[in-house]
C-alpha positions in Angstrom: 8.8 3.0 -47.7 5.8 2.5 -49.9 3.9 5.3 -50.3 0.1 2.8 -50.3 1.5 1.6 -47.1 2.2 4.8 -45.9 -1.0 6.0 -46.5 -2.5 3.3 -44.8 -0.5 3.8 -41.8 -1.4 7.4 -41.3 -5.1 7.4 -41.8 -5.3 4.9 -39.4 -3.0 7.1 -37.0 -4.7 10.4 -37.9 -7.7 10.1 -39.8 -5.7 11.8 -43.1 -3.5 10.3 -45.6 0.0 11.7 -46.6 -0.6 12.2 -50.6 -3.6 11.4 -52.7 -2.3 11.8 -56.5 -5.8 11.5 -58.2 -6.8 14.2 -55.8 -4.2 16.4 -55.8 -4.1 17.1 -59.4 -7.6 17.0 -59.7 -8.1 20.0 -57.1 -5.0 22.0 -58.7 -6.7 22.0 -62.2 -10.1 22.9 -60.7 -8.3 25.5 -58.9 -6.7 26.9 -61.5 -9.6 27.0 -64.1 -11.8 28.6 -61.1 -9.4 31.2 -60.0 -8.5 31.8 -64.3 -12.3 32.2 -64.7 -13.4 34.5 -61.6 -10.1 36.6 -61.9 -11.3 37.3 -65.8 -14.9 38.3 -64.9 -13.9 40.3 -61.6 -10.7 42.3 -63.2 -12.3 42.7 -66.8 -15.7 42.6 -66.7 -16.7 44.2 -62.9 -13.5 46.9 -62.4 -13.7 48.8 -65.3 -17.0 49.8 -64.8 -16.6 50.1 -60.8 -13.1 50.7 -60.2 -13.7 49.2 -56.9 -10.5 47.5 -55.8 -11.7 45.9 -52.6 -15.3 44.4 -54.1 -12.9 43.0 -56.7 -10.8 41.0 -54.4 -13.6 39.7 -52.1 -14.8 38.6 -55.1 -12.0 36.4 -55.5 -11.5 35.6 -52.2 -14.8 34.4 -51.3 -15.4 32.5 -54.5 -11.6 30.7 -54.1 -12.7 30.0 -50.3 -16.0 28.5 -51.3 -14.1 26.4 -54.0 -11.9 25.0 -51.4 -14.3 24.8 -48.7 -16.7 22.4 -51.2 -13.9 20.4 -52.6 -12.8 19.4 -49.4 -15.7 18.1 -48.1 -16.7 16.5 -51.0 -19.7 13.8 -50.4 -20.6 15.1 -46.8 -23.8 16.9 -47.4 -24.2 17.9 -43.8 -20.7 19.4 -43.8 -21.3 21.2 -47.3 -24.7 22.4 -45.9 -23.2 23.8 -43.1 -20.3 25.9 -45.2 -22.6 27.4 -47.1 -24.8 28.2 -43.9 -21.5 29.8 -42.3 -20.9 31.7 -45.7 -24.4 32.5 -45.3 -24.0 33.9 -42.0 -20.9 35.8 -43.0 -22.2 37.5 -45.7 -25.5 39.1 -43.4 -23.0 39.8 -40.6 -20.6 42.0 -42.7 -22.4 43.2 -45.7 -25.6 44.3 -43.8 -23.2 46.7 -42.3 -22.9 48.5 -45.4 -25.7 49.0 -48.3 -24.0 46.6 -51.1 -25.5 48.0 -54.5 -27.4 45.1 -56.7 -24.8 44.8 -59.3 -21.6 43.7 -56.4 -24.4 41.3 -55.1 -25.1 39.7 -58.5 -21.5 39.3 -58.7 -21.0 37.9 -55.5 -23.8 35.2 -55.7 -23.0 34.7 -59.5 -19.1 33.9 -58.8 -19.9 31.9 -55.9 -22.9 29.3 -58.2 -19.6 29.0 -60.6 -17.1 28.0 -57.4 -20.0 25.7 -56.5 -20.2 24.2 -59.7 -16.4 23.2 -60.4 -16.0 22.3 -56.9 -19.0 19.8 -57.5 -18.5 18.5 -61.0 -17.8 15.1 -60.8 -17.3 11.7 -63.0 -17.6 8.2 -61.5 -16.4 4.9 -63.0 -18.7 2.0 -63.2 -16.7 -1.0 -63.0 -19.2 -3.5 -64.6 -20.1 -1.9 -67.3 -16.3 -0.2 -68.0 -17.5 3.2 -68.4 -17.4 6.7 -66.8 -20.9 8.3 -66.3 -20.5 12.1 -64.7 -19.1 15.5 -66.1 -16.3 16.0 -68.2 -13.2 18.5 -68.5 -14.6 19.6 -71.7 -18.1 20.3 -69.6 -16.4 22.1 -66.9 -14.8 24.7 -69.7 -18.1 25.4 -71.3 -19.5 26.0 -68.3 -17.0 28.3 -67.3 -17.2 30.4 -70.9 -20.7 30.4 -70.4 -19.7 32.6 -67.2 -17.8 34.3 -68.8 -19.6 34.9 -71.6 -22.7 36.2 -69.7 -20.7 38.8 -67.7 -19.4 40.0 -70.9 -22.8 40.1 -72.5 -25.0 41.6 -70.3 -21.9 44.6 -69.3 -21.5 45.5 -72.8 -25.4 45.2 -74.0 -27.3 48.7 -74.0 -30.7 46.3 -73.4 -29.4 46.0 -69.7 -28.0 49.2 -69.3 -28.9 51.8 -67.1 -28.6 55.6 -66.4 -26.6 57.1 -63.9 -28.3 58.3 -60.9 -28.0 59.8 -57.7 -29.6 62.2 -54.8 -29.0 65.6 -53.8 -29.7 67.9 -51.5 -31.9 71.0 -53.5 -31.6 74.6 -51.4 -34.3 76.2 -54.4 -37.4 75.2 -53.7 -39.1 78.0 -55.6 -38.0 75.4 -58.7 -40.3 72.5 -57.6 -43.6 73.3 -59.0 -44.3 70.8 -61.9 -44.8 73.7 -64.1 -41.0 75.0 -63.3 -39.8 71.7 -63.6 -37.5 72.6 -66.7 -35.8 75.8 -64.8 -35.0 73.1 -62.3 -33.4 70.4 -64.4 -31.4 73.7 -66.3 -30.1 75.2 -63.1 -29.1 71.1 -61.3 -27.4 70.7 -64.7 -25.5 74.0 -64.5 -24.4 72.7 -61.2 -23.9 69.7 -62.0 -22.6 69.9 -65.3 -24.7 66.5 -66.3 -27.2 65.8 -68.8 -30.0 65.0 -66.8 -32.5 63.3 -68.2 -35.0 62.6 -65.4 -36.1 63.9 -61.9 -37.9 63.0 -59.0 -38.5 65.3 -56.3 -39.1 63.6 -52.8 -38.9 64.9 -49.2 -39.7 69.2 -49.0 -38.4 70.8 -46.0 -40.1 74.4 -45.8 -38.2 75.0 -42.2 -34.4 74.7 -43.8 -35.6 75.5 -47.5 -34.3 72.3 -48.8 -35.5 69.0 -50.7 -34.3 65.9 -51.6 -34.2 65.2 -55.4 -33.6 62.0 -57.4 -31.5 62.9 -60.5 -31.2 60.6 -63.7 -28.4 61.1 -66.4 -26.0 59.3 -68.7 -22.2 59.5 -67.9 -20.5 56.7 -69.1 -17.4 57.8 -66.3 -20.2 57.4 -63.8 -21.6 54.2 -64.6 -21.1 51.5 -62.0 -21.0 54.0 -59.0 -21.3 52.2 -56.0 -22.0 55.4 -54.0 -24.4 57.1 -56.0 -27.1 55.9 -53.2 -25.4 57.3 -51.0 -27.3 60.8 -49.5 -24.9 61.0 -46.2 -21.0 61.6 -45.6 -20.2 57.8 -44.7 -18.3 57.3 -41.4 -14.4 56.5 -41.8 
């Protein structure tokens, strides 16, 4: 049977046609440049500083489902407006459930602008004047190294980088006074064993001899720490 025929036959019957060509192959290289590109800024750029397996493959996940999702409803801008809302929706519903540091946001919202954009990338043919108008293949690859070359840029530039950080629970409070301040920092980093380079002394508690304090360092190990917010065992 003719496959035009057959076409015609089953979007009447059903409302879908059996193979679209032009589309087909259009969405598998899309697809593959998108999932090529996100896996290379999630796996080389984000993990080694993080080591966070699961933010990694949401990452790729979500940005693979939001490149489908826009690709297939291509020219309905209700139905592309209410993806997004649902992503939208998704992403307060689970992630407000957990404090997400900036850097895994960034990532997230970056990743899923760049599914956006090669699910959106389009070229049209004007038939009277013989000539395509729209974005090219080539386009669509310097976008994506642009990406890429971002992620790179701003993980490996020391303009952008910051120290480590994180809070702890201090039992001396005798060491708080500003003009003890450097007995302090000496005995948190024989505790420790960091290199602390700033601190910030917040909440005293006289009644349990305690206080909360914000340390600063450098650790290169430590950089990327997605807990370091953190000043309570979470629940499992």
């Amino acid at each position: 049977m003719d496959i035009s025929q057959l076409n015609y036959d089953m979007g009447q019957l059903i409302g879908v046609t059996l193979f679209d060509p032009q589309h087909f192959t259009s969405l598998l290289i899309r697809a593959a440049i998108n999932l090529i590109v996100v896996f290379i800024i999630a796996r080389c750029f984000y993990f080694p500083r993080s080591h966070r397996r699961d933010y990694m493959f949401i990452f790729i996940l979500m940005s693979m489902s939001i490149f489908l999702l826009v690709t297939l409803m291509e020219g309905d801008g209700m139905n592309i407006g209410a993806a997004m809302g649902l992503f939208a929706i998704f992403g307060i519903m689970r992630f407000r459930t957990e404090a997400v540091p900036i850097r895994e946001m960034t990532y997230l919202f970056m990743l899923i602008a760049l599914s956006v954009v090669n699910a959106l990338a389009r070229a049209e043919y004007h038939p009277k004047a013989d000539y395509w108008d729209g974005v090219g293949v080539v386009t669509i690859l310097f976008v994506n190294l642009m990406f890429i070359v971002m992620a790179w840029r701003f993980e490996k530039s020391k303009l952008v980088r910051t120290n480590c950080s994180k809070y702890i629970r201090y039992d001396n409070i005798a060491l708080i006074a500003p003009e003890k301040r450097e007995e302090m920092k000496a005995d948190l980093e024989k505790r420790t064993g960091l290199k602390i380079i700033h601190i910030e002394i917040g909440m005293v508690d006289f009644l349990k001899d305690c206080c909360l304090v914000h340390i600063y360092y450098d650790e290169p190990l430590d950089r990327g720490n997605s807990i370091e917010a953190m000043t309570k065992m979470p629940r499992v």
